[in-house]
ZAMARGU-4260 file (C-alpha; in steps of 0.2 Angstrom, whole numbers, plus 5000, padded with zeros to 4 digits):
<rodrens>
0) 5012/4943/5178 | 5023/4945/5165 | 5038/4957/5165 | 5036/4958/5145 | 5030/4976/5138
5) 5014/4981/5130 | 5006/4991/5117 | 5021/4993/5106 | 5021/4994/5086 | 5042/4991/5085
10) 5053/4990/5071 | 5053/4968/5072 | 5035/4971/5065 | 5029/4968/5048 | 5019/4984/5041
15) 5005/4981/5029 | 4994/4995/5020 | 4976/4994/5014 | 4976/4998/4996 | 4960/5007/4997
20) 4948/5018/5009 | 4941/5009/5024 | 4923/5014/5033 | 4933/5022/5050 | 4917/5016/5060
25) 4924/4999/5057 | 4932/4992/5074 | 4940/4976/5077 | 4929/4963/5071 | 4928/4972/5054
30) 4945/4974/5053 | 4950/4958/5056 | 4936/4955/5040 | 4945/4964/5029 | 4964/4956/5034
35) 4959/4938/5031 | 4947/4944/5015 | 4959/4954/5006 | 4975/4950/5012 | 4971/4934/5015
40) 4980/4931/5032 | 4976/4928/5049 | 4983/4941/5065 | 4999/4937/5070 | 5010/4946/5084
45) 5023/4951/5070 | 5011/4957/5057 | 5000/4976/5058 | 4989/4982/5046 | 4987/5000/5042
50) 4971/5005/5037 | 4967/5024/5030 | 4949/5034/5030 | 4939/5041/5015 | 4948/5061/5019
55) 4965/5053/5025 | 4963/5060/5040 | 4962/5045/5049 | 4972/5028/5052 | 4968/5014/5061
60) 4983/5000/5065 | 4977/4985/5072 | 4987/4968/5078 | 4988/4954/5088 | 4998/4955/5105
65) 4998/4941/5118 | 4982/4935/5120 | 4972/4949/5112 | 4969/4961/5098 | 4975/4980/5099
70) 4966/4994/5088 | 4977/5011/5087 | 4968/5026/5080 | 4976/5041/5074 | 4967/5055/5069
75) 4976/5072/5061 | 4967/5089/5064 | 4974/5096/5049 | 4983/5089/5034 | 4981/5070/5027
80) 4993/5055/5029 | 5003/5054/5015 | 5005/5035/5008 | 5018/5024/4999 | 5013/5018/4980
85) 5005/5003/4978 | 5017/4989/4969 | 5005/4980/4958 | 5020/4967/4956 | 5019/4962/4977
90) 5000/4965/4977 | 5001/4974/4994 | 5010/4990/5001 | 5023/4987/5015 | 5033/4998/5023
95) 5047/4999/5036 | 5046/5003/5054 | 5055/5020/5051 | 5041/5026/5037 | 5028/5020/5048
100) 5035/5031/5060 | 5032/5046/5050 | 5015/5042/5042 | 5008/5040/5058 | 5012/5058/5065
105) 5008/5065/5047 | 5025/5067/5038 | 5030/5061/5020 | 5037/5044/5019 | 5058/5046/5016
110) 5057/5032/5001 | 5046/5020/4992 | 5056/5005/4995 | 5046/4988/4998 | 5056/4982/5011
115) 5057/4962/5012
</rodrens>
């Protein structure tokens, strides 16, 4: 067995956003549907997409880790997640480790920086 940690979402990880709502029932067969169709990758360890519900209320992260998939599920009893602007130039919203931070537990995002 190995010594290595599980179930982290860490700063070396690339952040990507879904531009639009997604159906929250969707779980990882969808998801992964929606990563290789609109942004037209494949799950990789170093990548996580971000995907938010119709009422904001909801996020769902998903990403590859060792031999399998991982699904986080974050859901706000009050209040919305508040999201960065899309960059029409990048055609894609990223974010840094430290913003995803705060999206996930419901804060404003500090800056609208893409971050390379």
């Amino acid at each position: 067995m190995s010594s290595g940690s599980v179930f982290q979402l860490k700063g070396s990880i690339h952040y990507h956003i879904c531009t639009h709502p997604v159906d929250m029932r969707k779980n990882f067969r969808g998801l992964m549907g929606i990563v290789s169709s609109e942004f037209g990758k494949r799950l990789e360890s170093d990548h996580a997409y971000i995907f938010v519900g119709k009422n904001k209320r909801t996020v769902k992260v998903i990403r590859r880790e060792g031999s399998g998939l991982l699904l986080y599920v974050r859901k706000l009893d009050e209040g919305s997640f508040c999201f960065p602007r899309y960059d029409p130039e990048r055609n894609e919203v990223r974010i840094s480790y430290a913003n995803f931070v705060l999206l996930v537990m419901g804060q404003r995002i500090i800056s609208e920086t893409y971050p390379e």
